[in-house]
TIBABA-737678 format. One record per residue: residue in three letters; x, y, z of N, C-alpha, C, O, CB in turn. Coordinates in steps of 0.2 Angstrom, whole numbers, plus 5000, padded with zeros to 4 digits. Atoms other than C-alpha are relative to their C-alpha. Glycine has a CB too. Example, Ala and Ser with C-alpha at 12.3 -4.5 7.8 and 13.67 -1.06 7.14 Angstrom:
Ala500449945000506249785039500450065000500950055003499550005006 Ser499649944999506849955036499650055003499950115004500250024993 
end
This chain:
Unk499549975004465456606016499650054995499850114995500449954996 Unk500549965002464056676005499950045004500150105002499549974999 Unk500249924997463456796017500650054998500650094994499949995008 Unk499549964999464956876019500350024995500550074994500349985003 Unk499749955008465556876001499250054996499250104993500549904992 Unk500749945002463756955996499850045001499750084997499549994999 Unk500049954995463457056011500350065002500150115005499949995004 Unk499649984996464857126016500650024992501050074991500249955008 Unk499449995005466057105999500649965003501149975000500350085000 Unk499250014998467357016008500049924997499649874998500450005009 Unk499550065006468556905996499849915005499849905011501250025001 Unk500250054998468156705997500749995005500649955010499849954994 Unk499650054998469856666003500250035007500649995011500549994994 Unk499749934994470056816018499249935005499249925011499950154998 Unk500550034996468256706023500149935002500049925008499650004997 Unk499850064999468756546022500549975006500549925010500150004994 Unk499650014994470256566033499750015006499849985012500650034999 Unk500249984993469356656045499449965001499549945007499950085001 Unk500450074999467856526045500449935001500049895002499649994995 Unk499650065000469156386046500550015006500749975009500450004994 Unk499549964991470256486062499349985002499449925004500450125001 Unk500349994997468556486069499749935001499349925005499750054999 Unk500550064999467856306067500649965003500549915006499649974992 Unk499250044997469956246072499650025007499249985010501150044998 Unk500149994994469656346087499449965006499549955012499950065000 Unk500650014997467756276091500149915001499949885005499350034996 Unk499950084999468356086086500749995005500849945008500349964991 Unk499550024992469856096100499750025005499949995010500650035000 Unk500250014993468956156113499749945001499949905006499550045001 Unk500050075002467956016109500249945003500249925009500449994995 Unk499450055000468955896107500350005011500349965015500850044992 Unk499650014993469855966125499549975006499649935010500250085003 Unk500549994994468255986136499549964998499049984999499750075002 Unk500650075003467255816129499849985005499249985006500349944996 Unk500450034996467155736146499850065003499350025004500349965004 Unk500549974996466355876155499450064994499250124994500750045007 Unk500849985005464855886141500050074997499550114996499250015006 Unk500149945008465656036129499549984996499150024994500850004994 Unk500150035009465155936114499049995003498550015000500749894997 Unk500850034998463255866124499750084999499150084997499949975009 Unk500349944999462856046126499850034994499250054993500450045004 Unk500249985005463056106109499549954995499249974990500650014998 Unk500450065005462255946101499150035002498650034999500349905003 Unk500850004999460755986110499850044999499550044994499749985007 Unk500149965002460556136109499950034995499450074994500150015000 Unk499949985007461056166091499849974996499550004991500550024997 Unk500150055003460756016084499349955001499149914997500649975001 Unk500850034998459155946092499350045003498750045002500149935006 Unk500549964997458256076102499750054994499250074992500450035006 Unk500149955005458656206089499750004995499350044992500550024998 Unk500450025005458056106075499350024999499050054994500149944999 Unk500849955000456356146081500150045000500050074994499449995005 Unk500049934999456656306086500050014993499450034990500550025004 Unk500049995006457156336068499550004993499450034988500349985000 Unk500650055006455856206058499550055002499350084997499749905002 Unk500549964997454456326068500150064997499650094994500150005007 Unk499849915001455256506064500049994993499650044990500850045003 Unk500050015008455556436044499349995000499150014994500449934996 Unk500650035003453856376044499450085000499050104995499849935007 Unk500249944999453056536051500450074997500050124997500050005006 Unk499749955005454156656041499850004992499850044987500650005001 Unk500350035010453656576025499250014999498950034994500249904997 Unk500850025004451856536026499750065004499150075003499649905003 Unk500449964996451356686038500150064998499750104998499949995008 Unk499749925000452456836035500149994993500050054990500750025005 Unk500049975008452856806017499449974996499449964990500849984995 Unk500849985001450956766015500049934995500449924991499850094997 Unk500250075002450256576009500150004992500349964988499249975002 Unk500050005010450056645990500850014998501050004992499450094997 Unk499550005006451756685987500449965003500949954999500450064998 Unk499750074999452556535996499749964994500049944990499849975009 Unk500450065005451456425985500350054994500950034996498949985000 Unk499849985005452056535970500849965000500949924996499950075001 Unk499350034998453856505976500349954999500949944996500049995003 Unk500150064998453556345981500249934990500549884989498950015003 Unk500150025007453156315962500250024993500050014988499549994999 Unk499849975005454156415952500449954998500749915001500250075001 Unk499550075005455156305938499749945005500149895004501150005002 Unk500250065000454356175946499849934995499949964989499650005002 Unk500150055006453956005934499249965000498749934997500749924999 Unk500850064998452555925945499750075005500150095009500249905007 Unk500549974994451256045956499749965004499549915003499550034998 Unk500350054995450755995972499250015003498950065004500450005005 Unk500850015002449055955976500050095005500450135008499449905006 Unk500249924995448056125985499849975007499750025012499250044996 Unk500050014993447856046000500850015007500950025013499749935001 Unk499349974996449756066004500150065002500650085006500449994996 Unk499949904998449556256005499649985006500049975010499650094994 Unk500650024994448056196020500750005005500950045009499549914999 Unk499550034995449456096028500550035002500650035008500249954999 Unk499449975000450956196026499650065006499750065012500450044991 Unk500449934997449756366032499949975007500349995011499050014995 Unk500450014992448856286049500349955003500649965008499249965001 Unk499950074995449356096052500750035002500950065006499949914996 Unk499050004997451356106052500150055006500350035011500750034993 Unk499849944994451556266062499749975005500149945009499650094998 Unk500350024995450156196074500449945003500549955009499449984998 Unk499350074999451356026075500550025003500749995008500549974995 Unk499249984997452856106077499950035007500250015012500450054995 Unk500149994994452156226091499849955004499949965010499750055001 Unk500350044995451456076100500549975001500549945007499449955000 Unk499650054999453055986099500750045005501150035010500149964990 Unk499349974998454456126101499550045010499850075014500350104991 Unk500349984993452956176118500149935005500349935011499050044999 Unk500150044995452856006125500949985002501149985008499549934999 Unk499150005002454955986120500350045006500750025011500250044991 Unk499649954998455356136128499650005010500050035014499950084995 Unk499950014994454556096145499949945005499949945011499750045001 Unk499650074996454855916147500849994999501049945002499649934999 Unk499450005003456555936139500550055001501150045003500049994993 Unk499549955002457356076136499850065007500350095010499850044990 Unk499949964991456856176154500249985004500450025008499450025004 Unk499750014995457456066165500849984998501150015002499649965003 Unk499450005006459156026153500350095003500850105006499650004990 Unk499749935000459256236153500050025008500550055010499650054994 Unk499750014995459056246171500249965005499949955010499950035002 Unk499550054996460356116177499849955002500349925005500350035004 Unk500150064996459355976183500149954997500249905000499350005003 Unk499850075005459755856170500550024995500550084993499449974995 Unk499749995007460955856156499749974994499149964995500749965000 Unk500249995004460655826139499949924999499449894997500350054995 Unk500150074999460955636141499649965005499549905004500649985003 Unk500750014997459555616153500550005009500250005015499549904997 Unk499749984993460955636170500250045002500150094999500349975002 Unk499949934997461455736180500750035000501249995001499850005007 Unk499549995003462655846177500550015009500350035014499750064993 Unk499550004995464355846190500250075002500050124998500849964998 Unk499749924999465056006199500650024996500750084995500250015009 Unk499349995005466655976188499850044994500150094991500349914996 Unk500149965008465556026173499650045000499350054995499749964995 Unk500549965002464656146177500450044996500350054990499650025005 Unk499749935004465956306172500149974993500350014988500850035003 Unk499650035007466356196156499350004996499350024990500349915000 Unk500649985003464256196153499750064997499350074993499649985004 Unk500149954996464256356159500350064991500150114988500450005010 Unk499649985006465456406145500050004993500150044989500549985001 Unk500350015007464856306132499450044998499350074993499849934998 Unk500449965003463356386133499950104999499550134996499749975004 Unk500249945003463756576134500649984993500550034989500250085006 Unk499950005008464856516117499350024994499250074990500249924999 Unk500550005005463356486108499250075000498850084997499749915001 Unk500349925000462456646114500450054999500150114999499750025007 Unk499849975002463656736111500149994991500450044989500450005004 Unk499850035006463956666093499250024996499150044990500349905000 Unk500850005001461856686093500050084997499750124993499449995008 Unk500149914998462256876096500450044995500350104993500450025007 Unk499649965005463656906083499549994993499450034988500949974999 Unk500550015009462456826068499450055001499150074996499649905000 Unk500749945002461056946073500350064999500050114996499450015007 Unk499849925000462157076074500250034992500250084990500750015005 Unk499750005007462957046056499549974994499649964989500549955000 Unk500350015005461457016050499450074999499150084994499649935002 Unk500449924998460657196056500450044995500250084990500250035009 Unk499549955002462157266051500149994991500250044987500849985004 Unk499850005008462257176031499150054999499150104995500249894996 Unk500549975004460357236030500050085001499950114996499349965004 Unk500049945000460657406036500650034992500550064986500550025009 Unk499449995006462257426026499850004993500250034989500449954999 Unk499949995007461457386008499350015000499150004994500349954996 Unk500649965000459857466014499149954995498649974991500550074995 Unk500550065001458657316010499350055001499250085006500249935007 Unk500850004999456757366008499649944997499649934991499750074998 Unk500350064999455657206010499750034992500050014987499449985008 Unk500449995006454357295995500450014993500250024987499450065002 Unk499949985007455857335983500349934997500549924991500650084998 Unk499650065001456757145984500950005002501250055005499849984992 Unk499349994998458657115987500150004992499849984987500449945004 Unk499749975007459957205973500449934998500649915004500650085000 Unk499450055002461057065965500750025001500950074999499949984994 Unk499349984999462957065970500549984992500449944988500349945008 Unk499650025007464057045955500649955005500749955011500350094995 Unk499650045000465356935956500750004997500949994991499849964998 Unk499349955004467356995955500249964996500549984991500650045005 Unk499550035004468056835949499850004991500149974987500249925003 Unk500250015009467256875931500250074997500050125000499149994999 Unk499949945004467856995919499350064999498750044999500249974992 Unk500649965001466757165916499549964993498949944993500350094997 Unk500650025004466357085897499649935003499049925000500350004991 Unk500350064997465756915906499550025001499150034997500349965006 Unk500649974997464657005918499550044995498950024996500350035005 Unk500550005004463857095905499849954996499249944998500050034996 Unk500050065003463756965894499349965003498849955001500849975001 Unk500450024995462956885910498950044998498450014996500550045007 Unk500549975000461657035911499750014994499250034994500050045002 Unk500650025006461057015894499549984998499050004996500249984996 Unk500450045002460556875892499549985006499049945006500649944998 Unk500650004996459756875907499450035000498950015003500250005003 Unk500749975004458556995900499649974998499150004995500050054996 
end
């Protein structure tokens, strides 16, 4: 909901419904096509496979691309307790190293033969009933992959993002103009 009310401007409540039409529609399919492994397909995928996928790309976007000194800056800004200096070590080399060993051996004793069809996500084999139902769940979640990159191209295009000047702050309509100043005052 955030994205879209910051990125894009659109009203919490025009989001909310339309995130709420969209999560009805994804919980009745669901719900319809349970026995023939809808719901197995997304779990694994999004929910266990992905997780690494994700934990890896967070890990390497933070400590490699927005560079160890200002993650540890970050890390510790308003902080109460600082953490030892060997955590920038670990965060930097070991974790990333972890995680690729885990999301490399994952993905080709688990997740390659899972993705081409020889096992399901339960460890058996998946029926000829289920395959269009596998087949379906999964161009869902590629396609759903496809609209988030696209809306995410599109919000950075749109408010003209450059990495070196930072992001602009969105103001907030449900507040009166004197609030919002008010706001930016005091935040000087």
């Amino acid at each position: 909901m955030a994205f879209f009310r910051e990125e894009f401007g659109v009203k919490r409540e025009k989001v909310a419904w339309a995130i709420g039409l969209v999560v009805l529609c994804a919980g009745l399919m669901h719900i319809r096509f349970l026995e023939f492994g809808f719901l197995d397909e997304w779990d694994y995928w999004a929910g266990t496979f992905g997780l690494a996928v994700f934990a890896t790309m967070e890990v390497i976007l933070f400590m490699w691309i927005f560079k160890p000194e200002n993650a540890w800056k970050s890390i510790h800004e308003g902080a109460d307790i600082q953490l030892p200096r060997v955590f920038k070590f670990i965060m930097t080399f070991i974790t990333p190293a972890y995680l690729m060993v885990i999301l490399l051996w994952w993905g080709y004793s688990e997740a390659l033969p899972i993705l081409s069809l020889d096992k399901n996500p339960n460890g058996g084999v998946y029926g000829a009933e289920e395959l269009p139902y596998v087949l379906l769940s999964r161009a869902i979640i590629v396609l759903a992959l496809v609209v988030f990159l696209v809306l995410i191209r599109m919000a950075w295009k749109r408010n003209g993002y450059n990495d070196r000047l930072g992001f602009k702050e969105v103001e907030d309509d449900r507040l009166e103009p004197e609030a919002v100043a008010h706001l930016h005052s005091t935040q000087r």
